[in-house]
KEGUSE-725457 format. One record per atom (N, C-alpha, C): x, y, z; residue in three letters. Coordinates in steps of 0.2 Angstrom, whole numbers, padded with zeros to 4 digits, always signed. Layout:
BEGIN
XYZAla ...
This chain:
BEGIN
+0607+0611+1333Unk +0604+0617+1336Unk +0602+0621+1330Unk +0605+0621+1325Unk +0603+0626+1318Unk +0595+0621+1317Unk +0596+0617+1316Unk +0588+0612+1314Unk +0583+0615+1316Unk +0584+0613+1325Unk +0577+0618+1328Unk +0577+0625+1326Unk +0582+0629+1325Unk +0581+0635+1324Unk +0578+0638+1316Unk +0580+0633+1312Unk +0577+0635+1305Unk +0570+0630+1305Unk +0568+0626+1312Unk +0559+0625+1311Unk +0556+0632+1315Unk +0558+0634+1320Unk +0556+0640+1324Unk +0554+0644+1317Unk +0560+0646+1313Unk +0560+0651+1311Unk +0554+0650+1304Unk +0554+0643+1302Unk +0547+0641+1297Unk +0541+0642+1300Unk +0541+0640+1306Unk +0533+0642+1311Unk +0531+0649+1311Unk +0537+0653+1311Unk +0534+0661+1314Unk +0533+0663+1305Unk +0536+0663+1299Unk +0537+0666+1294Unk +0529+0662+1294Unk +0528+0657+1295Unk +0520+0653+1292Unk +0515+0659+1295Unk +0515+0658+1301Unk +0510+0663+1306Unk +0511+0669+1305Unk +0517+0673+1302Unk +0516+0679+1299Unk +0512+0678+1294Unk +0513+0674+1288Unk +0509+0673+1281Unk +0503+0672+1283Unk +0501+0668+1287Unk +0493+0665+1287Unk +0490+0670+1294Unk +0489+0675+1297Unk +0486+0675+1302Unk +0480+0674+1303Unk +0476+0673+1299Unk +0468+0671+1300Unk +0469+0665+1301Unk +0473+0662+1296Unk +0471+0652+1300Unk +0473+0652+1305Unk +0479+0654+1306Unk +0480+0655+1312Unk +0477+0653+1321Unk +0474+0661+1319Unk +0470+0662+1323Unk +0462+0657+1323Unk +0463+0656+1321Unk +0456+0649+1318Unk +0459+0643+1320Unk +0464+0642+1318Unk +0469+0636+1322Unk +0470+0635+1332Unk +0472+0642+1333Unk +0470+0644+1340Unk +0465+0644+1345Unk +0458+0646+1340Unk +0450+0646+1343Unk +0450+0639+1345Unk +0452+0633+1339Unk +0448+0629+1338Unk +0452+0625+1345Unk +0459+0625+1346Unk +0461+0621+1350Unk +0460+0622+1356Unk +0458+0629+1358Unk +0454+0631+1366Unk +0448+0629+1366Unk +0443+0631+1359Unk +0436+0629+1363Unk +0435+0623+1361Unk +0437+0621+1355Unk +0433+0612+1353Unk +0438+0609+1350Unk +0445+0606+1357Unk +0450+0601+1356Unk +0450+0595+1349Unk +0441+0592+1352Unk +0443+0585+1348Unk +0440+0587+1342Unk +0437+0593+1338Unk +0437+0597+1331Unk +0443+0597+1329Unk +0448+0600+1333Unk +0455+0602+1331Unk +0458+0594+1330Unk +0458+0590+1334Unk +0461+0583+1331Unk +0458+0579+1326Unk +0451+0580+1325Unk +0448+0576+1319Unk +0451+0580+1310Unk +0450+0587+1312Unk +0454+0590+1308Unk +0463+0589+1303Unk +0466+0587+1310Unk +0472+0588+1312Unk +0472+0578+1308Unk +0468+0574+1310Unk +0468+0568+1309Unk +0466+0568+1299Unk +0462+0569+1298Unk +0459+0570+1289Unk +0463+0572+1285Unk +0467+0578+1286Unk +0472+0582+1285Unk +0478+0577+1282Unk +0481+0571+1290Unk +0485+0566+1289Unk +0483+0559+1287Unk +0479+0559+1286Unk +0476+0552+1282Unk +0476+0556+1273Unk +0474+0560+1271Unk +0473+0563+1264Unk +0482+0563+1264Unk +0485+0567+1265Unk +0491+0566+1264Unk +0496+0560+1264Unk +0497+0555+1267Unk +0495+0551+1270Unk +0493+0546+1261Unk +0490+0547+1261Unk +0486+0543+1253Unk +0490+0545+1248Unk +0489+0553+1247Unk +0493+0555+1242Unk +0501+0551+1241Unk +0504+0553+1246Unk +0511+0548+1249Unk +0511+0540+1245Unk +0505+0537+1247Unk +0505+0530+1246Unk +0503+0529+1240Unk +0499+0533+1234Unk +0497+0535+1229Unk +0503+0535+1225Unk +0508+0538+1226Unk +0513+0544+1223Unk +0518+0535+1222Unk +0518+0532+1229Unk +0524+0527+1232Unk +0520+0521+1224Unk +0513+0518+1224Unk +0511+0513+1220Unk +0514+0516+1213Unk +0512+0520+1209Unk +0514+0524+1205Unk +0519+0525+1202Unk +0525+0524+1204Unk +0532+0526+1203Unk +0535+0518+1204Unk +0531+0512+1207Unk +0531+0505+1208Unk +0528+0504+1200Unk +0522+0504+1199Unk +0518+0502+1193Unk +0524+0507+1186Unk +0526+0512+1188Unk +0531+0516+1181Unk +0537+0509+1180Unk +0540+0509+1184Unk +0545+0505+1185Unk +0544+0497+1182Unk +0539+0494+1185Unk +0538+0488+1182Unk +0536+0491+1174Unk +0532+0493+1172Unk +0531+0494+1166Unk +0537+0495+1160Unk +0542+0501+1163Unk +0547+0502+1161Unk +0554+0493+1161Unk +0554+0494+1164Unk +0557+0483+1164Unk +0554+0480+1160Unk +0548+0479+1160Unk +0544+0476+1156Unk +0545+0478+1147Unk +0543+0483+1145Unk +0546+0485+1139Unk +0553+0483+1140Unk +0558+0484+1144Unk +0565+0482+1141Unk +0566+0475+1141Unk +0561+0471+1143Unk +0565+0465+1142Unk +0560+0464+1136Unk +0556+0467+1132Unk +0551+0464+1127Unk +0557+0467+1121Unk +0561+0471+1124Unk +0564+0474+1117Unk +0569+0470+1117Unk +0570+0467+1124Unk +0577+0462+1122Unk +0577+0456+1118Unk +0570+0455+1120Unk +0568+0447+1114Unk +0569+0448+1108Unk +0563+0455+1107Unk +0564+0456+1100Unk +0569+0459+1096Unk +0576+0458+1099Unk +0582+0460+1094Unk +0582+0466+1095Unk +0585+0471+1101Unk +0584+0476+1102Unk +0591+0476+1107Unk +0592+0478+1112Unk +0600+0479+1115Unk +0599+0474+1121Unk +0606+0469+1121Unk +0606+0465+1124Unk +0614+0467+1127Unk +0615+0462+1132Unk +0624+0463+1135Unk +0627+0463+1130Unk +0627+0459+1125Unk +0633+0458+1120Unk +0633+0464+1114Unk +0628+0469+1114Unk +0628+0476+1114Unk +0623+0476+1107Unk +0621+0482+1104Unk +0616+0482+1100Unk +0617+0478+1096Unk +0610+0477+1094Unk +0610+0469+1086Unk +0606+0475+1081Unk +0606+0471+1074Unk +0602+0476+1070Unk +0594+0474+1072Unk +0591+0479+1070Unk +0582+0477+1072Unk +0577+0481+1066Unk +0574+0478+1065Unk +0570+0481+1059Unk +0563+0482+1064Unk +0563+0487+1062Unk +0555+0492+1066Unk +0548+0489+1065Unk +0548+0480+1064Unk +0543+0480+1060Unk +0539+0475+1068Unk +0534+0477+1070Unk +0529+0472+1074Unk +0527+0466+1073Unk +0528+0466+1067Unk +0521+0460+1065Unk +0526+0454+1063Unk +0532+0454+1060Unk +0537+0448+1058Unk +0545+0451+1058Unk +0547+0447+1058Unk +0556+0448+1058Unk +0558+0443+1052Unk +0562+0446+1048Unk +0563+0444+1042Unk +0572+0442+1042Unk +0573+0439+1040Unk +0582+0437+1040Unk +0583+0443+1033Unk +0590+0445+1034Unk +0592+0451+1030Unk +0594+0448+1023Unk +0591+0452+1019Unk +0591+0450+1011Unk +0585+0448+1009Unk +0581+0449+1010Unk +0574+0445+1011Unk +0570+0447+1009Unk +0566+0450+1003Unk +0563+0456+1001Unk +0554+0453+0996Unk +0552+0457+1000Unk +0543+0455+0995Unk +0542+0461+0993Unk +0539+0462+0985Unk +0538+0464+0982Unk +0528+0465+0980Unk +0527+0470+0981Unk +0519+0468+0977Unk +0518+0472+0973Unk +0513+0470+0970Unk +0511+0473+0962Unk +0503+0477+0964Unk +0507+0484+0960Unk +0502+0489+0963Unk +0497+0491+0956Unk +0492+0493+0956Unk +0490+0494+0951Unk +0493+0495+0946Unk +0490+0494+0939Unk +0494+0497+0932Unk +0496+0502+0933Unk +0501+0505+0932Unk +0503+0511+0931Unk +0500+0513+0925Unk +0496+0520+0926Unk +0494+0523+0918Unk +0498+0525+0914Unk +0498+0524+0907Unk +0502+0527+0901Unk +0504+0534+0903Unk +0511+0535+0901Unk +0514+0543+0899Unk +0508+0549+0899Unk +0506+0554+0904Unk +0502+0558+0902Unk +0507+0565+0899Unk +0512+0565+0896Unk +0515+0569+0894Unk +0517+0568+0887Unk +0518+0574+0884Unk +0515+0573+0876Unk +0520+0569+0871Unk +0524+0565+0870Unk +0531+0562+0868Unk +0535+0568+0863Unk +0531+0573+0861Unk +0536+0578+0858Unk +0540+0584+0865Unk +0538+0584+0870Unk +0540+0587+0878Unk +0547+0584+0877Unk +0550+0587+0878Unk +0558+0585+0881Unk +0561+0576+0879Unk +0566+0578+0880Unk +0572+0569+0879Unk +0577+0568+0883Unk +0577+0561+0883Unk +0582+0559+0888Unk +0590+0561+0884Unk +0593+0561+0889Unk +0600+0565+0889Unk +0604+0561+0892Unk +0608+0558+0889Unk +0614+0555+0894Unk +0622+0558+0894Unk +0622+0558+0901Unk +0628+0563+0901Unk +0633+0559+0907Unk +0639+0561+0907Unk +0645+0555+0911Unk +0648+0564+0913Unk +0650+0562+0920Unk +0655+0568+0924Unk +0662+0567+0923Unk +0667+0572+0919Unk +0674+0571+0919Unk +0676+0575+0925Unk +0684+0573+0925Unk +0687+0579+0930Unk +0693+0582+0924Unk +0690+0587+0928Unk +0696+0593+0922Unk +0701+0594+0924Unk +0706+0594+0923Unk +0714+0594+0923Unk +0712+0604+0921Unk +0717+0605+0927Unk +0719+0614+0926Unk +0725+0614+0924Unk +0723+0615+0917Unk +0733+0615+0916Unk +0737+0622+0919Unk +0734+0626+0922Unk +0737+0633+0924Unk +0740+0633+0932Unk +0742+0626+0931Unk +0742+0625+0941Unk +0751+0627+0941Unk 
């Protein structure tokens, strides 16, 4: 009983807010019925789409999303027997320890004058407090 009674009470609250559609809603379906159903039909076909729209969309997210996760699975990414290590790299997977090196132009000569500062070598002790 509360159902019908909180649609009753959406229908009135609507037709208070809207009274000109309304009343345009009213003309149409006294004077020209099957305007009122052609309208009442486009209305529920456009909706109707939207719905069916919304339904492909959220199928198409979903395979997509599956899809990345089984590509991450191949490539060393989280499987059942729980995360593997994965290096961020697209293009090759490389076994760990495995390092390339390339030679980037000459480094220029020192642009600093050799009289400017000297190297310093210095070791960090621990100081014993003898006041403990």
């Amino acid at each position: 009983m509360g159902f019908f009674t909180r649609i009753l009470y959406g229908l009135t609250e609507f037709v208070r807010r809207n009274p000109v559609t309304c009343l345009v809603i009213l003309i149409l379906a006294v004077a020209a019925p099957s305007v009122l159903v052609g309208i009442a039909n486009f209305i529920f076909y456009v909706m109707l789409t939207i719905l069916l729209l919304g339904v492909v969309f959220v199928l198409l997210f979903r395979y997509r999303v599956n899809k990345l996760r089984r590509e991450m699975g191949q490539q060393g990414g989280f499987s059942q027997e729980g995360p593997r290590r994965r290096t961020y790299t697209w293009y090759s997977r490389r076994d760990e320890g495995d390092v390339k090196i390339y030679k980037t132009s000459d480094t220029p000569e020192k642009r600093i004058n050799d009289s400017v500062g000297e190297y310093v070598e210095f070791e960090e002790v621990e100081e014993q407090n003898p006041k403990k």
